[in-house]
C-alpha positions in Angstrom: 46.6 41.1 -114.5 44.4 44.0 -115.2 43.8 45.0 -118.3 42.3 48.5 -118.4 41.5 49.3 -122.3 39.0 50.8 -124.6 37.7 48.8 -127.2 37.9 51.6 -130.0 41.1 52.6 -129.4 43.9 50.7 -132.0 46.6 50.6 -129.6 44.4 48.9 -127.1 42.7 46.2 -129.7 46.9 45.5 -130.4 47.5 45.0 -127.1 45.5 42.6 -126.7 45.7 40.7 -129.3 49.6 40.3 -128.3 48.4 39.2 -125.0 45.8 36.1 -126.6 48.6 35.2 -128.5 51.1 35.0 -126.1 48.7 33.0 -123.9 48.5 35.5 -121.1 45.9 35.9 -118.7 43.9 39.0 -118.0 40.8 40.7 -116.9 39.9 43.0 -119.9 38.3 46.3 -118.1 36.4 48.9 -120.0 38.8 51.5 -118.9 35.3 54.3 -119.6 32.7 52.2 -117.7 35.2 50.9 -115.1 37.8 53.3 -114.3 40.2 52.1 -111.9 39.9 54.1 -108.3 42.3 56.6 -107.1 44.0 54.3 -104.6 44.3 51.3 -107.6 45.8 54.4 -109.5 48.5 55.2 -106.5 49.3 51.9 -105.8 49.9 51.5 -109.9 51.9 54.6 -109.8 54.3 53.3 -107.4 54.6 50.6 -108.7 55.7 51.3 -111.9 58.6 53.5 -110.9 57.0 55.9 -114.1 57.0 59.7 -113.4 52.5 60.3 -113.0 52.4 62.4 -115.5 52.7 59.2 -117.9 49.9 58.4 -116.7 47.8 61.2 -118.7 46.4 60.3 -121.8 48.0 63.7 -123.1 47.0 63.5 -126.8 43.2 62.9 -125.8 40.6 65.5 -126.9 39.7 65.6 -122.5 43.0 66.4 -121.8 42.9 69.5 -124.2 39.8 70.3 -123.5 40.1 70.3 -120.0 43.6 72.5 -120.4 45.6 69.8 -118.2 49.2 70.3 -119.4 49.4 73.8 -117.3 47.9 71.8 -113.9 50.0 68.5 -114.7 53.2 70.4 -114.3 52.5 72.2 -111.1 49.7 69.9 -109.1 50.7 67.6 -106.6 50.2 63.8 -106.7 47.3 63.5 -104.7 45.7 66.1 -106.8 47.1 64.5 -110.0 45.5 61.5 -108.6 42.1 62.4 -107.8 41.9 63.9 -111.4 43.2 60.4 -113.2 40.3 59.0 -111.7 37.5 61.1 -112.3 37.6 59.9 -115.9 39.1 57.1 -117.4 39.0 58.7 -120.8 42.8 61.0 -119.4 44.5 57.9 -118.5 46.8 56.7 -120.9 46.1 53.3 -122.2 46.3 50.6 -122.6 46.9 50.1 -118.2 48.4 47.0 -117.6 48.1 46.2 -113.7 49.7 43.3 -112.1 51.3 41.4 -109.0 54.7 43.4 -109.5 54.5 45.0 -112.8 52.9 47.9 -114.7 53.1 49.3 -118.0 51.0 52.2 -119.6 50.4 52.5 -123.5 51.6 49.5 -125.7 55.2 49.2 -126.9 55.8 45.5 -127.6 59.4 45.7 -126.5 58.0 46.0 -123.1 55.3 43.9 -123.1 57.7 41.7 -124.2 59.9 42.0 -121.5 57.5 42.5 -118.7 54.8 39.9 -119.7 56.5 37.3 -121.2 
């Protein structure tokens, strides 16, 4: 699994400290320094069956600042795409990227269920 995360972000740091406990192994990936590319992106995006807009780190001071929520709602995927990647700072994380699953943010539930 990938493990795309930012090491000051509290949700992350949970995340993966549920993961060490439960034993499960990852590649930790500065989600700043390291963004994942466009096609890792697409090929997460189908995978996860998730509308891309969940993707978007929406409550992130980029987002705002960059006036997103307007171009979210009427862009198409590709372009959608191409933004997520240009900075990994307006994906929502922590990104989760495996064989056959996804998940984006951290809700134990899930993690539970998918990771377990």
């Amino acid at each position: 699994m990938k493990f795309y995360w930012y090491p000051k972000c509290g949700t992350c740091r949970n995340a993966k400290k549920w993961l060490d406990e439960k034993g499960v192994t990852y590649e930790a990936i500065h989600i700043v320094e390291a963004p994942p590319s466009k096609e890792e992106l697409k090929r997460a995006y189908e995978k996860s069956g998730l509308p891309l807009k969940k993707f978007f780190n929406t409550s992130g001071q980029k987002y705002r600042e960059l006036g997103l929520k307007d171009k979210v709602a009427s862009a198409s995927d590709d372009e959608l795409l191409h933004i997520l990647a240009s900075d990994g700072m307006l994906i929502k994380r922590p990104l989760a990227i495996g064989d056959e699953t996804v998940t984006v943010g951290f809700k134990e539930d899930e993690y539970n269920a998918k990771w377990q």
